[in-house]
Structure formats: C-alpha cells, structure tokens
C-alpha positions as CSV (number, residue, x, y, z in Angstrom):
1,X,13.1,-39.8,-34.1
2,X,13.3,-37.7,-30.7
3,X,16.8,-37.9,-28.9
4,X,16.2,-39.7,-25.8
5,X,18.0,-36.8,-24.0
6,X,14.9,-34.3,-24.7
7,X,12.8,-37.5,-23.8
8,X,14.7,-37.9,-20.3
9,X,12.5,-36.0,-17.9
10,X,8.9,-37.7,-19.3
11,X,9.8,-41.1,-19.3
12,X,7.9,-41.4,-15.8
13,X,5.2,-39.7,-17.2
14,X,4.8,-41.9,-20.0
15,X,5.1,-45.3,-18.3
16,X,2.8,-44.3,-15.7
17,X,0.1,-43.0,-18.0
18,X,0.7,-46.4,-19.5
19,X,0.4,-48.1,-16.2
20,X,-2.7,-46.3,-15.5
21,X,-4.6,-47.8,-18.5
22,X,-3.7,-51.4,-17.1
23,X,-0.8,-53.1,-15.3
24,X,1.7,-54.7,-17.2
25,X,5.1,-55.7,-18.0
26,X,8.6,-54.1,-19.4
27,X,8.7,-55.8,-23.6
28,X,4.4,-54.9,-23.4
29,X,5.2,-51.0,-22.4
30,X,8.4,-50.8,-24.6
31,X,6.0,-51.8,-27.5
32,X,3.1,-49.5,-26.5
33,X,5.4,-46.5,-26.6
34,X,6.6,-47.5,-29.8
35,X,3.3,-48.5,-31.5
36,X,1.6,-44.9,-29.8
37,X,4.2,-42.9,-31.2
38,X,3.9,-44.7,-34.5
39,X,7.6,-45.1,-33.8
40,X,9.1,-41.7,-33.3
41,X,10.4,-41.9,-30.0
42,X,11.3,-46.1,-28.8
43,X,13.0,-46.0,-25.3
44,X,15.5,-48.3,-24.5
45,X,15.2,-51.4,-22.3
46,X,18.2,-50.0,-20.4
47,X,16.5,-46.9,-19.9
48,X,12.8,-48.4,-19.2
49,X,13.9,-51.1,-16.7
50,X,16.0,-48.2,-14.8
51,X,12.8,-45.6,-15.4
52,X,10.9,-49.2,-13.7
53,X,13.8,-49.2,-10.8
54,X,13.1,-45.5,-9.7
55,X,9.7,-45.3,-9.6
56,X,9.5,-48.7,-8.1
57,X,12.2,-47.1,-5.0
58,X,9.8,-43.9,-5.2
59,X,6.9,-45.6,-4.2
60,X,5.4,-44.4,-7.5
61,X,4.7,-48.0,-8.6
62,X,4.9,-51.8,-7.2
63,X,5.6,-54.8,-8.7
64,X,4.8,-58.5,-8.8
65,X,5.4,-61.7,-10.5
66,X,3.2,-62.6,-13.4
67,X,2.7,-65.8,-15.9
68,X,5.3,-67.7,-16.4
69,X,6.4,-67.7,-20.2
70,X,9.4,-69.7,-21.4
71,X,10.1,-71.1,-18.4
72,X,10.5,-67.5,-15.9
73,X,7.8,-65.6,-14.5
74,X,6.9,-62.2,-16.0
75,X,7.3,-59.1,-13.5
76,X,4.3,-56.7,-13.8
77,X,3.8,-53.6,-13.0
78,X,1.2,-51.5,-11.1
79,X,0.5,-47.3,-9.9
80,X,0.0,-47.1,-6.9
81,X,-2.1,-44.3,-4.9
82,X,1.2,-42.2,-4.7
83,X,2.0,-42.5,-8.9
84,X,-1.4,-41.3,-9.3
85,X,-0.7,-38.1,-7.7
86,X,2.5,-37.7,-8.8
87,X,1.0,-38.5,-12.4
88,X,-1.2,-35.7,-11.7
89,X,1.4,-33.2,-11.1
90,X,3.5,-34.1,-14.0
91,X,0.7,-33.4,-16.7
92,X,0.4,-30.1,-14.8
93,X,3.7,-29.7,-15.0
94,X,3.6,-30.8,-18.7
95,X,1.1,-28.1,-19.5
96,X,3.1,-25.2,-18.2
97,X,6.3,-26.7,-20.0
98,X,4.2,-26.5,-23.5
99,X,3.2,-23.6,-22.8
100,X,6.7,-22.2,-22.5
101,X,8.1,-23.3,-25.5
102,X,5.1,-22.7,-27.2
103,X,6.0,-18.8,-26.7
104,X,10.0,-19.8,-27.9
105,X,9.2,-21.8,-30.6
106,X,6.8,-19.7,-32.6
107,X,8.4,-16.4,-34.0
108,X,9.3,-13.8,-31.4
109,X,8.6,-9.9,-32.2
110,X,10.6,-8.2,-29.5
C-alpha cells in the first residue's frame, strides 16, 4: 500500500485522467483507482470529495446532478477545457518528477 502522503500531490492527476476517459461520479472513481491499481493505493472519500471540491473551485472540472439512485440524485463529474490543460502540464510535470528519482533511487557512484 502507498501512504497517501506520497500520493498527495497526484490525486488531481489521477481523478482527472479518470474524468478524461468519461464523466462520472465520486463511489465510481474511488472504485476505478482501486480496481487500476489492483488495490495498492485506495484514496479516501474524505480525501476524493475534497480533491472533487478543489478542482471543482479551480475551474479544473464542473459538476451536475445525475440519476437518481435510492431516492438522491448522483452528482457527476466532468473536465472542462481548463483541466485538460492543466492535465497536460501535470504528466509533464510527472515525467520530469520520474525522472528525478529515477537518478536517486537507482545506486549513485559519486
């Protein structure tokens, strides 16, 4: 299991890439990461519906009211043009970041 502390900074990442595939909802994307990373890193509702909150205040992603199931209407979510880009520049970003610890976590002749 990864400590959600090293997961922190890519949780954006990770729901948008989600998102990008197709719109959808907060238990549906909680599941996805889950099943994706057969289990090795599972995010937190707290942490998802606050990861949800941000990039919803960003302007990263909008949401709107689904299906109803059991009686309350599902919220989905959806990228918008602006979580594309930033999307974009976080798999850059993500890229120079592996390549980084790539050099630190391989053995180092000084």
């Amino acid at each position: 299991m990864i400590s959600s502390d090293v997961m922190r900074g890519y949780n954006d990442t990770i729901v948008l890439a989600l998102l990008l595939v197709n719109d959808s909802y907060g238990y549906e994307i909680g599941q996805n990461i889950k099943n994706l990373t057969q289990g090795i890193y599972t995010i937190k509702e707290t942490t998802l519906y606050s990861t949800f909150a941000r990039l919803e205040k960003q302007g990263y992603i909008n949401s709107y009211q689904g299906d109803k199931t059991h009686g309350r209407a599902r919220t989905y979510y959806q990228v918008t043009d602006s979580g594309k880009e930033y999307y974009n520049e976080k798999k850059e970003e993500w890229h120079h970041v592996k390549e980084v610890m790539t050099l630190f976590t391989k053995e180092i002749k000084l």
